[in-house]
Structures are given as C-alpha cells and as structure tokens.
N, C-alpha and C positions, 0 to 999 in steps of 0.2 A: 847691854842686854835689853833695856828698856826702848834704844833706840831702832832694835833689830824689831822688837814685839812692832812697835809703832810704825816701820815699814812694812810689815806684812799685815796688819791690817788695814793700813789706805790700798794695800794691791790685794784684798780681798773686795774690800768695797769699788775698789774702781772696777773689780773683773765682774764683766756681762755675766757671767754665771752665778755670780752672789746673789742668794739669794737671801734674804730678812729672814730672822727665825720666826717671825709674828706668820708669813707667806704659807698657807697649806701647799703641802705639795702635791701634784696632781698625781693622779695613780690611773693608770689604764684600767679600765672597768670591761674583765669579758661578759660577754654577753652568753647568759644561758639558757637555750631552748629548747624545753621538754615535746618530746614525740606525744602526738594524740594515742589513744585507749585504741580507738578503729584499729590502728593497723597491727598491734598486738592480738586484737582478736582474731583478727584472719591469720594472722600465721599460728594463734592456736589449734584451731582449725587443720591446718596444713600442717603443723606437728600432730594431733591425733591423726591423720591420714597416715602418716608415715609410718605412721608407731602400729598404727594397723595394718598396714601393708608387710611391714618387718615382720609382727608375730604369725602371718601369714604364711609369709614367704620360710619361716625356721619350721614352723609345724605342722603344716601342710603335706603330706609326704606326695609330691607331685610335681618335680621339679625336671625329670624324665622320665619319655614313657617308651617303653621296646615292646614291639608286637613282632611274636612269632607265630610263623604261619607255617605248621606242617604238615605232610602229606596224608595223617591219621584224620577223624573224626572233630578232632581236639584240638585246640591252640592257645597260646597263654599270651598274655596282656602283664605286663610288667612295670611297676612306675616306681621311681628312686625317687627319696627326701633324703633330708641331710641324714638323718638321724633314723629313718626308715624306709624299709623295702615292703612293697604289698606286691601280690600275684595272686592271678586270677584267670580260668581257664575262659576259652571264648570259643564258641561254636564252630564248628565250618559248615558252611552249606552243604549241603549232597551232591554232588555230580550224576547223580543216577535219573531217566527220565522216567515219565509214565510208561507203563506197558500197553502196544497201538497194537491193535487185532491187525492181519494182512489183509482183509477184505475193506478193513478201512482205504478211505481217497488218503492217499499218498498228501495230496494237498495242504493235509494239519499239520500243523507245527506242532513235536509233540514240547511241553513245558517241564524244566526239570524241579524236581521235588525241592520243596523251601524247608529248611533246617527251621521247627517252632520251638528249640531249646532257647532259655535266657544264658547269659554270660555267669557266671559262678559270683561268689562273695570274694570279696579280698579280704588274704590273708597274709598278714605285715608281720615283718620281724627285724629286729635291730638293725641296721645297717650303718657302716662294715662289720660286718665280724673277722674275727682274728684269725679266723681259718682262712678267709680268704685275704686277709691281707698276708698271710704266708703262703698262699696258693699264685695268689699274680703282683704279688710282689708289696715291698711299703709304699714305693713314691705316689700309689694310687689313695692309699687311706691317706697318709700324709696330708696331699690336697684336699680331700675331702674333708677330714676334718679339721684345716684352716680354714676351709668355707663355714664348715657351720661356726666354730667360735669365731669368727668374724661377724658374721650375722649378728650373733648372741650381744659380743661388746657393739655391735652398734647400737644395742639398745639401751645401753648405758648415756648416751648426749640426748638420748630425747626422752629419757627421766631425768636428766641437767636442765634442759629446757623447760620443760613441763613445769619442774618445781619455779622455775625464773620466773615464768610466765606468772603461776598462780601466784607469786607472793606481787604482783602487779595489781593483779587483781583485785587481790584478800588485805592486801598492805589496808591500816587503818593508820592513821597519825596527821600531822599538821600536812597544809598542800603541799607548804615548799620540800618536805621528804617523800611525798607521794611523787613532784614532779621532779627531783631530783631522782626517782627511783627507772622513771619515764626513760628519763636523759643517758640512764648509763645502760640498760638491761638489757639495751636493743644490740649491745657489743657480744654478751654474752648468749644471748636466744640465735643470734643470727653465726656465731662462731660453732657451736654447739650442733647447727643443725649442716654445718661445712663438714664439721669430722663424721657422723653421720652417713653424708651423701658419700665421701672418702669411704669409708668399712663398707658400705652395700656395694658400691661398684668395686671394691678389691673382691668383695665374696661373689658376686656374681660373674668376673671378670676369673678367678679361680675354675668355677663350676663350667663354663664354657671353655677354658682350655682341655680341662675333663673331657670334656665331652665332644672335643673334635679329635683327641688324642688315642683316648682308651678303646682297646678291639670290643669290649661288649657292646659298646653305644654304635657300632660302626653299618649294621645291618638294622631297617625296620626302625630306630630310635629318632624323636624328634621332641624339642622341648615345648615344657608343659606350663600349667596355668602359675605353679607357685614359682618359677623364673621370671614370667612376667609380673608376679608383683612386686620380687626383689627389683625386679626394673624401675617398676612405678613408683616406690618408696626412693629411688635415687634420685627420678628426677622430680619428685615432690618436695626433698630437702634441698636440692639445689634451688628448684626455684622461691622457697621461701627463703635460704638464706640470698638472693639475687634481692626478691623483696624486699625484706627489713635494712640490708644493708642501702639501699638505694633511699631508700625510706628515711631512716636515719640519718644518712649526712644529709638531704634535703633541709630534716629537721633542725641539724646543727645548722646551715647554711641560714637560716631563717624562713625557708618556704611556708609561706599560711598553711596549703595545705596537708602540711606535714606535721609542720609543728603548734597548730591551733592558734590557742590563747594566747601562748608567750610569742606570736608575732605579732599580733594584733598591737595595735596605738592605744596608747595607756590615755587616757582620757583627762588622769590628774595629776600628773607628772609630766614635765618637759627637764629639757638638759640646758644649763647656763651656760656662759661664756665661758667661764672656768671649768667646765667638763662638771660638774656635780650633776646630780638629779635631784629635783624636788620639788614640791607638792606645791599645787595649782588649786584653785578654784575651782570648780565644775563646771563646767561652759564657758572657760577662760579661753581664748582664743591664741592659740599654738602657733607659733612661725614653725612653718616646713622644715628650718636647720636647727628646730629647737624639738622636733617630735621623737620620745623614746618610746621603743615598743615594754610590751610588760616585762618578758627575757631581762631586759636592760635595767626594769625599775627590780626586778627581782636579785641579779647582781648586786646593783649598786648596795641594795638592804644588807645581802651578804658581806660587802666589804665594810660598809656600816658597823655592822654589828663586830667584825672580827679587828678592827681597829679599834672599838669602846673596848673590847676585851685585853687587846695590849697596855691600852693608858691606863685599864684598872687591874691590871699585872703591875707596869713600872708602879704606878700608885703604891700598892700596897710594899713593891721591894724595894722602896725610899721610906717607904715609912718604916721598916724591919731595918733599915741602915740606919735610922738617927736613933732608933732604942738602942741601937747597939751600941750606940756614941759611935760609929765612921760615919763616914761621908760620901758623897759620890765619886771625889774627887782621889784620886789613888796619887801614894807618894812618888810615884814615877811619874805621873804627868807632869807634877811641878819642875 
C-alpha cells in the first residue's frame, strides 16, 4: 500500500501538470465594459417618439378616409379609426352659371357660381358596431379589431422600456452597480423596442389588407394621417432597436466610443506576468503588454472580492467541523 501511495506520488510530481499547492491558480479574468449614458439617452428619446406616434396612431380616428361625391347638393367625407367612425357632409359646387342678357357680346365667358357653404362638424360613433358586423359579415370586425389590440399591446414594451430606461437614469448606489446596470439594460430596452416594431407592423400590415380587400374602401377611399403614424412608430423602434443593439456589442467588444471609461487605460493598474492586476504608482511607466483598461481593473476587483468570500466560507465551515469534533477528512477517503 505504502509502496503504491509512493509511486503515485513521484508520477504526480514528475507530471508537467503538477502543480505546487503554495502556486495560485490563474483564472481567466473577463472583462467588463459598461455602455456610456449618451446613447441611452437618444434611444429615450426615440422611445418617447414611438410611444407618441402609437397613442396617435390608436386614438386618432383617421386611419381612412372615403369621400362620396353625389349628384345632390351634398356630399359626405367619411374617416375610420380603430375604435371610431366620424362623418361629415361636404359641399358641392353649383353647376349653374350667371344669367347673360342676349344683347350681351357673346365674347364673355359667362363664370359658374362658387358654392360659400363650409363642410359640416364631424360626427363620430363607435366603430364597428354589431349591426354591421352582422350586416357584412365577421371576418371584417374580426380584423379590425386585431388591429386595434395589437396597436394597444404594443404599448405594453415601451412602458417595459421606459421603466428600463429610467431606473438607468434614477439608479442611485455604488458605480460598480450603476455600470453594471449600464452593461446589461441595453439587452432589454433594445429587445423591448423589437416586439414593439413586430405589433405595429402586424397592426398596420392588418389595416392594409382591410383596406385593399373590403367593398366599402373600394370607391373614393385613400389612407390617412394616423396610418402614417403607425408607419412612423415602426420604423422608429426598429431603428433604435438597430441603434442600441449596434451600440451595445461595440460596447462589449471594447470600442471607446461606446463603452467610454471602462475602455480607457487605467493609469494605476497594469497586468503581471502571471495574468494578475495590480496597483502601480502614478506616473509609473506601463509596458504596452502590461496596459489594462478600467473594464479589466474592474473585473479583476469582482473576482477579487468573490474568491475572499469563498476562503471566508471554507474559513468559517472548518471552523464549524472542528467544534463539531469531525474533520475534513471523511472515513472513505482513507
């Protein structure tokens, strides 16, 4: 037995992988680089835009507008929202001209009379109603109102957003949890503003099949102000989620200027030969293969700290095994 132990450990110690237990072991230190404040501002920004644009495009009743032109005095101006229909009568010009004496010169052009009526008030009412989804049929409310609650839950991710954003903002506590808040929020503001862009173009991508399909739209109708802003809201979140996300890996990647401070060259910290980081003198002169950026010295602190917290774990649960009278050593090792 004794001779077995004594051959396995000269082929421990003779093997290249042996390593001393006095030897720290090196640990791969990642590097962590928080996004600048900049560019969370601008996509706040381009979330309030969006989120204005949405509540536009839902309550706005003006998403189409059908003008009827009849052969009476009278004609009506007609505009659909999700959620509402207005009508409104609209003038017609006169067809009638002036009355020309016959000993007038034939010469005059006579001019026909200009209608000085204004267009009427509009007058909105729920839209659909239930009479007319039994009149021309379901599949028509159906759609229409997937469009509006789709609009509606799209304003659900940029109140996700918004709150992400502000507690960016408003966050008050040590840096390393402010740039730790940096580093990760930019996954969820810029996700947040994808589902978003997704629900506006399924609700507007809805209302245009409507509206090349359905016989009422089919004469006179042409789309209106609040379909362009469901347009505008899509492609506002598409381009801030293109933004932050672009943005953000930059930041991870280490770009200055993306990820500010924590790429910048730490001034009192360099990296030894043995991969560690540690503190320098100020105007101490840095070899090129020994420069870490802040990201790095920030790391390093984190694994710092979370390795004293494991030796002062085992610490105390060796100390809780010898009150107990055991040991470390269990009777099946032996």
């Amino acid at each position: 037995m004794k001779a077995m132990n004594g051959h396995r450990d000269r082929t421990e110690r003779s093997s290249p992988h042996h390593r001393p237990w006095s030897e720290p072991r090196r640990t791969s230190v990642r590097v962590k680089h928080s996004m600048r404040k900049s560019p969370y501002l601008v996509s706040l920004f381009f979330l309030l835009a969006a989120t204005t644009l949405t509540l536009l495009n839902i309550y706005i009743a003006d998403l189409v507008r059908v003008v009827i032109r009849q052969p009476g005095p009278i004609g009506y101006e007609t505009k659909y929202g999700l959620y509402q229909r207005c009508t409104r009568q609209l003038p017609v010009p006169a067809l009638l001209y002036h009355a020309t004496p016959l000993l007038e010169a034939q010469s005059a052009v006579p001019s026909p009379l200009k209608s000085h009526s204004k267009p009427g008030k509009w007058k909105c009412e729920p839209f659909p109603t239930r009479s007319e989804c039994n009149q021309f049929g379901e599949g028509f409310c159906v759609l229409w109102d997937s469009a509006g609650y789709t609009a509606q839950l799209a304003l659900v991710p940029c109140l996700f957003a918004l709150v992400s954003l502000l507690f960016i903002f408003l966050h008050r506590g040590k840096r390393s949890a402010r740039a730790r808040a940096r580093r990760k929020q930019w996954k969820l503001v810029s996700g947040a503003m994808f589902v978003h862009c997704l629900l506006q173009v399924a609700s507007v991508v809805i209302i245009l099949r409507v509206f090349c399909t359905d016989s009422r739209f089919a004469r006179g109708a042409h789309l209106s102000r609040s379909m362009w802003f469901g347009i505008a809201a899509a492609i506002v979140s598409a381009t801030t989620f293109a933004f932050l996300t672009f943005t953000g890996l930059a930041a991870r990647r280490g770009e200055p200027w993306a990820a500010g401070r924590s790429a910048r060259q730490a001034r009192r910290h360099k990296r030894t030969r043995s991969g560690r980081v540690i503190t320098v003198p100020e105007g101490t002169h840095i070899p090129p293969e020994q420069i870490v950026t802040v990201g790095e010295v920030v790391a390093a602190a984190d694994l710092d700290e979370q390795e004293h917290d494991n030796e002062h774990t085992s610490l105390l649960a060796g100390h809780e095994a010898s009150v107990a009278g055991g040991g470390s050593v269990r009777a099946t090792d032996v």
